[in-house]
Z-matrix of the N, CA and C atoms (Angstrom, degrees):
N
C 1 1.445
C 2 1.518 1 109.22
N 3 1.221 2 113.86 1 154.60
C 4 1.533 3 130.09 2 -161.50
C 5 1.476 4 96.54 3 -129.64
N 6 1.880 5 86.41 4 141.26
C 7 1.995 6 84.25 5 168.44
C 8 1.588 7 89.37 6 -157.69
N 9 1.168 8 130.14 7 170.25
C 10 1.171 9 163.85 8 -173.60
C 11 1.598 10 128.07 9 -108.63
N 12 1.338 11 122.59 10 94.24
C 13 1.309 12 111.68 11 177.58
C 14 1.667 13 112.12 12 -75.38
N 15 1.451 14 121.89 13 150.27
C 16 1.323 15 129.31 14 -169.97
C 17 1.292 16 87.99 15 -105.94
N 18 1.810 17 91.94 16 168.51
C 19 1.322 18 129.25 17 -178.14
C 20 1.912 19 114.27 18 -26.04
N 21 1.372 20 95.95 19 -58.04
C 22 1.670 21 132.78 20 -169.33
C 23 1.889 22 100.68 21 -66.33
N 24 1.334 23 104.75 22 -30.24
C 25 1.557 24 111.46 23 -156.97
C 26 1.027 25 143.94 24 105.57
N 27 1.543 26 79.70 25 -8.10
C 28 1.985 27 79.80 26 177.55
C 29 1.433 28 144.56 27 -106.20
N 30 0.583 29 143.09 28 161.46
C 31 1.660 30 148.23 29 -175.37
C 32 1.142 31 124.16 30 -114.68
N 33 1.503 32 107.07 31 130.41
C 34 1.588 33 128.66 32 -177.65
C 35 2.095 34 97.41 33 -81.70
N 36 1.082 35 106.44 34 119.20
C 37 1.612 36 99.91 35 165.12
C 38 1.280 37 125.61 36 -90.42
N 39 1.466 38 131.50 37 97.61
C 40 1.479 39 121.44 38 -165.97
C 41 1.483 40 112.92 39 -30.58
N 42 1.392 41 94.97 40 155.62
C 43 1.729 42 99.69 41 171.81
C 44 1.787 43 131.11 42 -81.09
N 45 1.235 44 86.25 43 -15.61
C 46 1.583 45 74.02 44 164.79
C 47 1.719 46 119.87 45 -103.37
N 48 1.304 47 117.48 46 4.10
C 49 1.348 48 128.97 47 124.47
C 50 1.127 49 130.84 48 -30.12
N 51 1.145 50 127.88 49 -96.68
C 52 1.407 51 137.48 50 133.94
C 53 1.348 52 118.39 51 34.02
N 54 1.498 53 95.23 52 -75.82
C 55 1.709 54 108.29 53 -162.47
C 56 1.272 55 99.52 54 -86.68
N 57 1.161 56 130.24 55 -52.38
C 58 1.568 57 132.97 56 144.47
C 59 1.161 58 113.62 57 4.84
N 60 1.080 59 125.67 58 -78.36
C 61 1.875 60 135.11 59 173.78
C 62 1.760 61 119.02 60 -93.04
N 63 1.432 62 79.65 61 31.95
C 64 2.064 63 93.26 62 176.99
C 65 2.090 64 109.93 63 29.38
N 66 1.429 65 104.15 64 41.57
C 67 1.411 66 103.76 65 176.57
C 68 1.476 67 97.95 66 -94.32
N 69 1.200 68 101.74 67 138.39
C 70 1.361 69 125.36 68 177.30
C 71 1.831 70 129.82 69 -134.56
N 72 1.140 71 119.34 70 140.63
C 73 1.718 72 109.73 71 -166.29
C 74 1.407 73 102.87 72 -41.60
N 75 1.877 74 118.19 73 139.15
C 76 0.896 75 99.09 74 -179.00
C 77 1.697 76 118.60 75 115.83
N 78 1.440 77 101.35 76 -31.55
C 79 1.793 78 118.81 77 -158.64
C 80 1.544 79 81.29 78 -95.77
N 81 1.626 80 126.04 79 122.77
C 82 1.166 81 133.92 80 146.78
C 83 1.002 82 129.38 81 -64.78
N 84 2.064 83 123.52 82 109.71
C 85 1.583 84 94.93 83 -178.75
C 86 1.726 85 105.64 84 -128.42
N 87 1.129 86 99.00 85 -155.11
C 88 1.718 87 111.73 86 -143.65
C 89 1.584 88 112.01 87 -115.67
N 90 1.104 89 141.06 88 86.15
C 91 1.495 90 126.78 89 178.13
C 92 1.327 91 147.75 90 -97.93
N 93 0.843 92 94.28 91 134.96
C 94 2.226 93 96.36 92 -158.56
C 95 1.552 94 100.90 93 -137.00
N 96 1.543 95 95.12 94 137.30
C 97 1.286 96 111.46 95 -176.91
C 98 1.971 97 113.39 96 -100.03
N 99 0.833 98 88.76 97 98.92
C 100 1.617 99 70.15 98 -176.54
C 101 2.088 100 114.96 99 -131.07
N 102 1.195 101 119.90 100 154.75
C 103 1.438 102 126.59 101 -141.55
C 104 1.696 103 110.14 102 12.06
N 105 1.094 104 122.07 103 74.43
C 106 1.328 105 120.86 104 -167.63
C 107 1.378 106 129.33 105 56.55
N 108 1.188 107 107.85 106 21.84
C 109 1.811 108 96.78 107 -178.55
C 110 1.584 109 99.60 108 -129.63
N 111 1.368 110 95.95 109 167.60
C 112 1.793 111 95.02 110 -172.11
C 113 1.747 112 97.50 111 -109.02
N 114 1.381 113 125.39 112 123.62
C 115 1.236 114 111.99 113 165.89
C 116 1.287 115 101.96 114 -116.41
N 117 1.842 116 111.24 115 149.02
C 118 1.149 117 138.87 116 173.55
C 119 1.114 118 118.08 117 -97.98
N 120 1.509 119 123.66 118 136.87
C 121 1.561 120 94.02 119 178.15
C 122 1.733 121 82.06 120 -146.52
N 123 1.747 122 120.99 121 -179.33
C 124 1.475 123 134.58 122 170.30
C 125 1.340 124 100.27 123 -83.73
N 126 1.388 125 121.34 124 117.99
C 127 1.614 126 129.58 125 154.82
C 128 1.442 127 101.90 126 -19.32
N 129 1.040 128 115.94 127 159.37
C 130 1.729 129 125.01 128 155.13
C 131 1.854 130 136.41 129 -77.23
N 132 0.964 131 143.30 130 110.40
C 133 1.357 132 117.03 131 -127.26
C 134 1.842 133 87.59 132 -103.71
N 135 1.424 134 116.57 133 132.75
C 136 1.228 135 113.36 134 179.72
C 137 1.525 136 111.10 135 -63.58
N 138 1.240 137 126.05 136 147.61
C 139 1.432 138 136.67 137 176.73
C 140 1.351 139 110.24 138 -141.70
N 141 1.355 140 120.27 139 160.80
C 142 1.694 141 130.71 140 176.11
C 143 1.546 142 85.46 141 -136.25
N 144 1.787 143 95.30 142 155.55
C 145 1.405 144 113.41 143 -167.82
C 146 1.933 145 91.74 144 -117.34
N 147 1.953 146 98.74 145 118.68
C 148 1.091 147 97.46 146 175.37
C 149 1.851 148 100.58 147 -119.12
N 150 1.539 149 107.57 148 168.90
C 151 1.323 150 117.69 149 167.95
C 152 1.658 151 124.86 150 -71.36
N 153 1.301 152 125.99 151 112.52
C 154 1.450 153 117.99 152 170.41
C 155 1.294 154 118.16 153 -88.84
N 156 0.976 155 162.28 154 70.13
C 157 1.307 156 160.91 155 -153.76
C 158 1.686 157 111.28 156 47.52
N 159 1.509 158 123.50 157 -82.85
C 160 1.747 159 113.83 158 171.41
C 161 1.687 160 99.48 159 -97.49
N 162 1.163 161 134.99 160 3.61
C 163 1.534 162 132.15 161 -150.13
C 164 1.405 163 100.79 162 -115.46
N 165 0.757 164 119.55 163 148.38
C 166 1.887 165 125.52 164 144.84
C 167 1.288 166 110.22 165 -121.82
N 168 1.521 167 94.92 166 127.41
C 169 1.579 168 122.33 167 -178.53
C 170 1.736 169 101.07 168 -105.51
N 171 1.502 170 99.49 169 152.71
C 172 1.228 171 116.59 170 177.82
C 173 1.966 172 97.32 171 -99.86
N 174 1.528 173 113.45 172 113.56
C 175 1.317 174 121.93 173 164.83
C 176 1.476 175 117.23 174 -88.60
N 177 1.362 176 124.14 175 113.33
C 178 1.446 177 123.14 176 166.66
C 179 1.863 178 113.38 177 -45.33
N 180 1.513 179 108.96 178 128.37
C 181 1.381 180 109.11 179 -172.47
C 182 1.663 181 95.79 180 -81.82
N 183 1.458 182 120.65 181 -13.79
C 184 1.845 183 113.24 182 -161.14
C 185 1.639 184 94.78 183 -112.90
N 186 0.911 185 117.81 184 -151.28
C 187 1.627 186 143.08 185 167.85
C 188 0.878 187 121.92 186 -129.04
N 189 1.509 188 102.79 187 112.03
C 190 1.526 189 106.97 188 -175.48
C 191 1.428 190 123.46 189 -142.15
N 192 1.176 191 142.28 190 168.78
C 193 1.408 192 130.96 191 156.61
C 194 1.399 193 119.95 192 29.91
N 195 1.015 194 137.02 193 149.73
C 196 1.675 195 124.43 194 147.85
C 197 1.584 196 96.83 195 -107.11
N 198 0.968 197 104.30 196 144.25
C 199 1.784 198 118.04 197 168.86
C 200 1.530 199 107.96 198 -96.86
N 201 1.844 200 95.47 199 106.27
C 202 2.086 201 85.42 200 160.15
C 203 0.997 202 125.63 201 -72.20
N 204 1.391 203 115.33 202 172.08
C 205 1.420 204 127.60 203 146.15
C 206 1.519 205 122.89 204 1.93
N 207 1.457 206 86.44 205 -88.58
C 208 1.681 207 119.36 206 173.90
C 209 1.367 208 111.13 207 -37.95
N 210 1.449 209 122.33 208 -46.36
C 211 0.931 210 121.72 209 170.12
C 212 2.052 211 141.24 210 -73.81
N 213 1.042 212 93.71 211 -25.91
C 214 1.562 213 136.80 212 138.23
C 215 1.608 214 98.26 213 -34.56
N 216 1.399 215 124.26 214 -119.82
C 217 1.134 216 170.52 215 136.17
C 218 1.804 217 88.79 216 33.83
N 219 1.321 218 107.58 217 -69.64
C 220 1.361 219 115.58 218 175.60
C 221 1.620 220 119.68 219 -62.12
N 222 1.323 221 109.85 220 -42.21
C 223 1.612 222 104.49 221 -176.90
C 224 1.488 223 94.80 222 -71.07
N 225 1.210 224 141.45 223 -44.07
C 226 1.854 225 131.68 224 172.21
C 227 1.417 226 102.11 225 -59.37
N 228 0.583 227 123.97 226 5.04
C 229 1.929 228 116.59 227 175.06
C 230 1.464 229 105.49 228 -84.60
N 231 1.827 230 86.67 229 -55.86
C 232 1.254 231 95.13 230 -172.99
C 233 1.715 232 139.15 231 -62.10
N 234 1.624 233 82.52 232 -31.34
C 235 1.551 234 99.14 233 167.18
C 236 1.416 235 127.58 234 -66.79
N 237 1.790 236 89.59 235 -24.61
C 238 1.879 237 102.21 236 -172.38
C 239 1.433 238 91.43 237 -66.21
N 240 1.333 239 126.42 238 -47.02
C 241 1.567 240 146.30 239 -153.81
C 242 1.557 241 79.45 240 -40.03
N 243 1.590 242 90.00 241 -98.09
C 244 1.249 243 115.13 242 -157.59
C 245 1.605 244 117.97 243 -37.98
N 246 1.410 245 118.20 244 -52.16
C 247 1.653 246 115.82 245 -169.65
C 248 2.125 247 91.26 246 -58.57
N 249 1.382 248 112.27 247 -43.06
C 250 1.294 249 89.75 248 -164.70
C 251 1.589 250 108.33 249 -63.22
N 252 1.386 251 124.02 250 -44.99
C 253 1.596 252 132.03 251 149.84
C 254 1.790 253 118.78 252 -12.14
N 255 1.497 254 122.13 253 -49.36
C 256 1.345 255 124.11 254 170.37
C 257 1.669 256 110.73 255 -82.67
N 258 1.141 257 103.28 256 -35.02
C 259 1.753 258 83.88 257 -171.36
C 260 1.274 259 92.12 258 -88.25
N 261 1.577 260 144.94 259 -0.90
C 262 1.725 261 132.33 260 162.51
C 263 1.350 262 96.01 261 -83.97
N 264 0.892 263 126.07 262 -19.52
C 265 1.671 264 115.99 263 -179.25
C 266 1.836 265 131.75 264 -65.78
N 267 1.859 266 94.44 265 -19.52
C 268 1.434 267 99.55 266 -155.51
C 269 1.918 268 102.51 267 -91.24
């Protein structure tokens, strides 16, 4: 995919980019130039670890994003994917 920096500097990031790296308006990110290439990446989002009844959850300290479902739903897929992918692998 192709994009165009404007006059000003800035850059449109295609959208299926985008969703690709779950960036969303709002998503602070990070830029580094390294052997000639520019990488972008999402800031890291600060969190504190509180107690939920037996659980500890990680609470975002800023405002950020909301995470759906879908989005949810898919990153455990993905994880299911893969771990079952390494232990068929060995």
């Amino acid at each position: 995919m192709n994009a165009t920096i404007d006059r000003a500097g800035r850059l449109v990031v295609p959208k299926p980019v985008r969703e690709a790296a779950h960036l969303h308006p709002g998503t602070q990110v990070r830029f580094r130039v390294l052997d000639g290439r520019v990488e972008i990446e999402p800031v890291p989002m600060a969190v504190r670890f509180e107690r939920s009844g037996t659980m500890i959850v990680a609470v975002a300290q800023t405002e950020g994003a909301i995470v759906t479902t879908e989005e949810i739903e898919q990153t455990l897929a993905e994880i299911r994917t893969e771990r079952w992918s390494d232990q068929h692998s060995e």
